[in-house]
N, C-alpha and C positions, 0 to 999 in steps of 0.2 A: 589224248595222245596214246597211239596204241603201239605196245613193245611185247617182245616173245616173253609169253611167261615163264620162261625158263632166267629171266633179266628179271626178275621181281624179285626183292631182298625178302628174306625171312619174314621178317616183322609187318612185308604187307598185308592190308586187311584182305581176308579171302569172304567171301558167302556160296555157301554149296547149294545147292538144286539137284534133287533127285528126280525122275521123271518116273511116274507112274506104268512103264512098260516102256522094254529096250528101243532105241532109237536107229530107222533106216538109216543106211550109205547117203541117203536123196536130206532127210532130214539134220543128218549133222553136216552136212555141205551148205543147206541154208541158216543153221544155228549158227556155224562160221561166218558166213559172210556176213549177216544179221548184227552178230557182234563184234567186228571187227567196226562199222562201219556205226556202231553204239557208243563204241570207246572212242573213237578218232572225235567222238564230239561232245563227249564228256565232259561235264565240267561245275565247276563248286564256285556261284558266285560271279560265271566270266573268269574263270584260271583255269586251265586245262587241268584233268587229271591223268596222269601216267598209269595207266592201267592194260590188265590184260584177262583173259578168260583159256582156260583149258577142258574137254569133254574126257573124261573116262569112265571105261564100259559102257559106252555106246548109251549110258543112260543118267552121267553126273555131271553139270554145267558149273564150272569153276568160276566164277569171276574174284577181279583179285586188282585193287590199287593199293600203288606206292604212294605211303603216306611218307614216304620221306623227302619226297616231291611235293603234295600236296594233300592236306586232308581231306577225308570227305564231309560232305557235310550233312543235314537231313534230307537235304534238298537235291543233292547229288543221288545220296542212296532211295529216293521215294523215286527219281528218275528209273533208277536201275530196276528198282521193282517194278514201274510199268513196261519198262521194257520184258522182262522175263514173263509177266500176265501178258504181252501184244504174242509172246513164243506161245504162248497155252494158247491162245485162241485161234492163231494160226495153223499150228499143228493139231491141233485137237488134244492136248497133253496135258498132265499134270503136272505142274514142278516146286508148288509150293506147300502138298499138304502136308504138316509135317506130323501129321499119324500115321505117315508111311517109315516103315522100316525096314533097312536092308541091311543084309546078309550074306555072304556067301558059303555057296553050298559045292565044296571041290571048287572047279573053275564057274561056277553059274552064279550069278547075283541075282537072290531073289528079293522081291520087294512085298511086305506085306503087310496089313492094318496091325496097329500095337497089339490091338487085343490078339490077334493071331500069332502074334511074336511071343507076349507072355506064354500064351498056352503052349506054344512049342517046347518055353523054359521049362517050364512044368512037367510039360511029360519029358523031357530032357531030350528033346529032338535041337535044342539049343542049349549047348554047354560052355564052360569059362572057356573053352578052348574056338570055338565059332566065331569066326574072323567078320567083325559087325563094320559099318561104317559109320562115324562120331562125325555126323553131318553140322554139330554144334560148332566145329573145330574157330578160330576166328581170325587166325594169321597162315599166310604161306606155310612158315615152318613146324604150327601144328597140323596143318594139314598134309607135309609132306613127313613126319612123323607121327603121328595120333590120330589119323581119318581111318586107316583100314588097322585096325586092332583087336586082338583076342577081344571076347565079351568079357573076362573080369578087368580088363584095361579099360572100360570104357562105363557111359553112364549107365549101358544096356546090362550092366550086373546085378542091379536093385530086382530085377525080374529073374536071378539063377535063382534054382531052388539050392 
């Protein structure tokens, strides 16, 4: 069952997806529609799930169920990941590795392999003050406080020099 995720309470489970390189107008029109029409059939066991999904910067795939509705189960969420692997294959995209790390640079979200994140730390082209994304986050509420975070807020501070 699909509702605005802006109606999803705090405490629902979120999973973020990064995508490997920014995403067209053409492509987040069919990631909408795609999951819209994921959610509306969702479900744990034959029980609907109340869920929803959000894209920001054209490159970060939100999905996100109200467990106060209904839990998920493994069975629900192994769904959801073959859905998100049928978006990779179709688009030709990445959204699940998660040796990708991003960053923003002013207004630009860069995405790049760890080992190239560390090194950045190192030579301090990334400092506690570089605004990382904590794609770990696992509820709404952390993700709508604790996903876009200085790097010493986040797990990305074990790599400051």
């Amino acid at each position: 069952m699909f509702t605005d995720y802006k109606n999803l309470p705090g405490n629902s489970r979120v999973w973020v997806y990064q995508a490997d390189r920014r995403l067209t107008t053409e492509e987040i029109e069919y990631i909408s529609a795609k999951a819209i029409m994921f959610i509306e059939q969702w479900t744990r066991h034959g029980d609907d799930l109340k869920g929803s999904f959000t894209l920001k910067y054209d490159q970060f795939l939100i999905l996100g169920v109200d467990e106060n509705f209904n839990n998920v189960s493994g069975c629900s969420i192994d769904s959801s990941v073959r859905f998100v692997k049928e978006l990779e294959q179709e688009l030709k995209i990445d959204l699940m590795d998660k040796m990708n790390v991003s960053f923003k640079d002013g207004n630009n979200v860069n995405i790049v392999k760890l080992p190239d994140f560390q090194q950045y730390a190192q030579d301090k082209k990334i400092t506690k003050e570089t605004i990382v994304f904590n794609n770990m986050v696992n509820t709404k509420q952390d993700f709508d406080q604790k996903w876009e975070v200085p790097a010493n807020e986040s797990w990305h501070s074990r790599f400051l020099v």
